[in-house]
C-alpha positions in Angstrom: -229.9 25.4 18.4 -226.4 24.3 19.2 -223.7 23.1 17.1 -222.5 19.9 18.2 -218.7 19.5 17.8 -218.3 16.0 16.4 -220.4 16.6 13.9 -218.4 19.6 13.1 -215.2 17.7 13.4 -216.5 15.3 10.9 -217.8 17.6 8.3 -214.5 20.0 8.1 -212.3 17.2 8.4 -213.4 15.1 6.0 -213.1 17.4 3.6 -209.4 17.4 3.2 -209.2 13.8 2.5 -212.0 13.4 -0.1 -209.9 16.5 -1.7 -206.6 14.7 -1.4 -208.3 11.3 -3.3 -210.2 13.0 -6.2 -206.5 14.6 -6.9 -204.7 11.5 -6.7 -207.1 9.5 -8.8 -207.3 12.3 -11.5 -203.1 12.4 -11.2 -202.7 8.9 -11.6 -205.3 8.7 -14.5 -203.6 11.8 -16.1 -200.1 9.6 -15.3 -201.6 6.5 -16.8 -202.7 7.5 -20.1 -199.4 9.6 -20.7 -197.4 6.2 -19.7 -199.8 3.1 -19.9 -196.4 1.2 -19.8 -195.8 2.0 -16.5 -199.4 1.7 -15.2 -199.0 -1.2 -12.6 -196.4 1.0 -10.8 -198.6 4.1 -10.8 -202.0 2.4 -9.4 -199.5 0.8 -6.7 -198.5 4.6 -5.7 -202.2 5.5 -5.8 -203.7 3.1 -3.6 -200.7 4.0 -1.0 -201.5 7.7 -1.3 -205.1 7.0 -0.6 -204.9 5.2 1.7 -202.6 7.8 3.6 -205.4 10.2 2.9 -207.7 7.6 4.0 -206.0 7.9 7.4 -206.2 11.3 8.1 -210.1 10.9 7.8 -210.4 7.9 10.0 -208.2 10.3 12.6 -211.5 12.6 12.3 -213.4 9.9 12.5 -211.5 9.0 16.5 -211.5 12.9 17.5 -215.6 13.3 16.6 -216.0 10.3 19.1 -213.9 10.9 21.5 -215.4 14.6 21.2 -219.2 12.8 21.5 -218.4 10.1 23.9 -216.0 12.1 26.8 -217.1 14.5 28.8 
């Protein structure tokens, strides 16, 4: 049985980003509830941060099929 590499791209590389977005959700929520004042500002940083994070696994995403696709 042999271990094909995209796949293996996409499982270790993915799991930095889900990582990076369950931290910034529970920061901002910790953030939120501390300040609600200030709440608009904070979910406007969140969605940039991940959506940064989002990035890095779509860059995965372009190695596993490049990895799949050329030879």
């Amino acid at each position: 049985m042999t271990l094909d590499p995209s796949a293996f791209a996409i499982a270790i590389g993915s799991i930095g980003p889900a990582l990076a977005i369950g931290i910034i959700g529970a920061a901002a929520l910790l953030a939120m509830a501390r300040n609600p004042d200030n709440s608009e500002k904070i979910q406007v940083a969140m969605i940039i941060a991940i959506a940064f994070a989002e990035a890095i696994a779509i860059y995965v995403l372009v190695i596993a099929l490049i990895l799949k696709f050329v030879p």
